[in-house]
Residue, then its C-alpha position, 0 to 999 in steps of 0.5 A: x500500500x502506497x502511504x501519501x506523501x507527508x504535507x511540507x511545512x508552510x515556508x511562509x511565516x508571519x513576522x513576529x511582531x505582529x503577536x505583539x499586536x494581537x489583541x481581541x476586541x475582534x477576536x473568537x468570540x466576535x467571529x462566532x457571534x458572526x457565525x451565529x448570525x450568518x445562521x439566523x440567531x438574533x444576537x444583542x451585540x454589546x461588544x462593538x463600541x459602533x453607535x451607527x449600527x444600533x441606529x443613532x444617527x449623525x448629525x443632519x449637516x454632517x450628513x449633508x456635508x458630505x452629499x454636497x462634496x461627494x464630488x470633490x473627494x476624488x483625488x489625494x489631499x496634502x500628506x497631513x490632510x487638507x489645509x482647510x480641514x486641519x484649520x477647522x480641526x485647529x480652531x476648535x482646539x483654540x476656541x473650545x479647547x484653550x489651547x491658543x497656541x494652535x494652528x493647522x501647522x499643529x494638525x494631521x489628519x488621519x483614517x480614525x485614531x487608529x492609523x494616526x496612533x500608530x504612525x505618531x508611535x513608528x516615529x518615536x519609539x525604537x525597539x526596546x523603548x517604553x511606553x507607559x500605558x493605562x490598565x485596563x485602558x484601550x489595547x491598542x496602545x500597547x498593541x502598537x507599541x510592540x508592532x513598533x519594536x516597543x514595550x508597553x509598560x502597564x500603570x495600574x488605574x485601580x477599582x476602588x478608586x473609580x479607575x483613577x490611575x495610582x500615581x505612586x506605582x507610576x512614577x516608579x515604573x517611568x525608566x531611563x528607556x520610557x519615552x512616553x505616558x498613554x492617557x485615555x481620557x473619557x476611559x474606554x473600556x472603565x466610563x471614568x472621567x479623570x478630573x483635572x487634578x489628576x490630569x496635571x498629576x500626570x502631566x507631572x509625572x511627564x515632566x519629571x521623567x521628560x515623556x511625550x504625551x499621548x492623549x486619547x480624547x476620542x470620547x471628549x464629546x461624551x460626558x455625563x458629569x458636570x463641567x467642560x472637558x478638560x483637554x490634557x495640554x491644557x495642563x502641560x503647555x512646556x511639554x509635548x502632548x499629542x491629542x487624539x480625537x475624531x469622529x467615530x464618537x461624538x458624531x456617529x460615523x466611524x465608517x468614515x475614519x476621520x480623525x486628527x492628532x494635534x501637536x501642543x508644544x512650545x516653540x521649537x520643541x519636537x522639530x525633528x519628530x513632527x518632521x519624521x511624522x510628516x514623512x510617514x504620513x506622506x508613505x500613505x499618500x493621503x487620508x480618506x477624502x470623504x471623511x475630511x470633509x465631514x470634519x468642520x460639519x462636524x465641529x459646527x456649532x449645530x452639530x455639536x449641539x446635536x451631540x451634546x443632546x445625546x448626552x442630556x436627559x431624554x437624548x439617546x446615549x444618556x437613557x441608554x446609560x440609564x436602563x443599562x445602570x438600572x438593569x445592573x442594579x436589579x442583578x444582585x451579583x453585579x458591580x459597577x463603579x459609575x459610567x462618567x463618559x463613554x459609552x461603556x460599563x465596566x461591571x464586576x461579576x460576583x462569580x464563582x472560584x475558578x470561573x473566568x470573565x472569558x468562561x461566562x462570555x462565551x456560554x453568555x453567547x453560546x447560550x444567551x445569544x449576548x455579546x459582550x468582551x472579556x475584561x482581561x482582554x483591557x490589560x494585565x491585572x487578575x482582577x479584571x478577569x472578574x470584569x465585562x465590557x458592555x457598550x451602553x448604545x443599544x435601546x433601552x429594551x436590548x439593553x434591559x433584556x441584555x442584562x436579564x439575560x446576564x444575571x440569569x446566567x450568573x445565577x446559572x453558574x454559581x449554582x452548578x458551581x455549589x451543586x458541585x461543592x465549589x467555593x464561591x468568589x464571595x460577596x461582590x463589593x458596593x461601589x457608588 
């Protein structure tokens, strides 16, 4: 009997960076959540923070913004995106930011926050650099940081105080390899608002140690707290602070992948690094077109009246924030420090010894046809594995019956883990 031939090896591998960067907002269970839709099953999706796939609309003259320029979106911008555009985006950061200093000079534009993070990191870092970044925070900060060659270094924002970064562990992670201090501001994946105090605590640490700043204000537009945002260069004008900001949020088109970084720093600081921005910005020849010029319809006194009303009571995201904190409140083995912006809670399940966040996210979509992330996959502390991310967009009746179906499951489990004689985790704490 002839035997088949042994299969060669695959000569093609990837680069081993890219594990680096591996992260899984998009990962196992998004596919299989896809799977299951593909299938027929109704899944209520509180993983995806996308507020246009559950129906809230961009403001009316974005959208008529870009019916009346569709034509002129055709061929490439400048490198950094259209002069008009940037001096849009630079206006806003001078009248409603307080940041006088600015111009479109200060101002590139890019594919979302996202393309635009990881080009500012390609021209700081080189391999074996460190950047300190926020736990639990974003993961695409430290993604991109090790596609870079970097490391990311985790500064622990603890529960207890409401997500609030602990300065102490901070400033003694900051080394003679660190370049730069990740703050993400509203939070994703906590809805905490850092004030102003801690802000310019951060900014200290900075000075002190001579680190850039990266200020992801993407969710700026999204408060449930008294009081304007406070942008981080505000407080550090004798530093470099890198603003990220755009308008996948606050105005509800993330399809578009419109966003900007501004540059805030004294006089001739940065020359060079802002020169090597600028040069790997022209590698991708120009951002999106369509999405440049929806930016200053967006940053129109109109629409930001739009997105404020979003926030206020009887908008959208602020009854959806409130079935979501009353449905919570209803499941006795959910915690919640409250959601201050965002649109996102961070609650801690009361489960049973050895059962992970990853466990119950799994059989909740498997079983319960919900979505939701894992809260270890926000960064490295064990506590998180204790934790869900849940987007608060859906209506109010998704979001109620979600969060039935949570607690359900969660008495579910607990209750096949006694009938086992296994310990339970203990009684959740309160948070206000």
């Amino acid at each position: 009997m002839t035997s088949l031939p042994r299969p060669k090896p695959d000569p093609v591998r990837p680069a081993r960076r890219v594990a680096a960067g591996e992260h899984g907002l998009r990962g196992t269970l998004t596919g299989e959540a896809r799977e299951l839709r593909a299938r027929g099953r109704r899944i209520i999706d509180l993983g995806l923070g996308d507020p246009a796939a559950h129906g809230i609309s961009a403001p009316p003259t974005v959208e008529a913004a870009l019916r009346q320029r569709l034509d002129d979106t055709r061929g490439y911008s400048d490198e950094a995106g259209h002069l008009s555009v940037r001096a849009a985006v630079a206006e806003h950061f001078r009248t409603r930011r307080g940041l006088p200093g600015i111009g479109p000079s200060d101002v590139w534009l890019g594919n979302g926050v996202s393309e635009l993070a990881l080009l500012t990191l390609q021209a700081l870092l080189d391999p074996g650099d460190e950047v300190l970044v926020p736990d639990p925070g974003y993961p695409m900060w430290s993604a991109y940081t090790g596609l870079c060659g970097g490391i990311a270094v985790p500064y622990p924002c603890t529960e207890a105080d409401g997500w609030r970064p602990d300065l102490d562990v901070l400033t003694r992670l900051a080394g003679p390899r660190t370049r730069a201090l990740v703050v993400i501001n509203p939070v994703n994946p906590t809805g905490a608002v850092w004030p102003p105090e801690t802000l310019g605590e951060l900014a200290g640490v900075a000075r002190a140690h001579g680190l850039v700043l990266f200020s992801d204000e993407i969710y700026d537009g999204i408060r449930y707290v008294p009081g304007p945002h406070v942008p981080l260069a505000a407080l550090a004008p004798d530093l470099l602070c890198l603003t990220f900001g755009g308008l996948s949020k606050f105005c509800r088109v993330p399809g578009l992948r419109a966003g900007w970084v501004v540059a805030c720093r004294p006089p001739g600081v940065a020359r060079a690094y802002l020169d090597a921005l600028t040069s790997l910005a022209a590698l991708r020849l120009s951002p999106n077109t369509a999405g440049q010029y929806a930016i200053p319809a967006a940053l129109s006194a109109p629409a930001l009246r739009n997105a404020a009303a979003l926030t206020a009571p009887g908008g959208a995201l602020h009854e959806a924030r409130t079935a979501a904190r009353t449905a919570m409140a209803r499941q006795p083995g959910l915690r919640c420090s409250p959601q201050e912006g965002a649109f996102y809670a961070f609650p801690r399940l009361d489960l049973p010894a050895g059962v992970t966040a990853d466990d119950f996210a799994r059989r909740l979509l498997r079983e319960r046809s919900v979505l939701v992330v894992p809260g270890g996959h926000f960064g490295t502390a064990d506590a998180l594995d204790a934790h869900l991310r849940l987007t608060t967009l859906a209506p109010p009746a998704e979001t109620t019956a979600a969060f039935e179906q949570i607690g359900d499951l969660l008495d579910e489990v607990r209750s096949e883990h006694a009938e086992e004689g296994g310990a339970t985790a203990g009684p959740a704490s309160s948070f206000p």
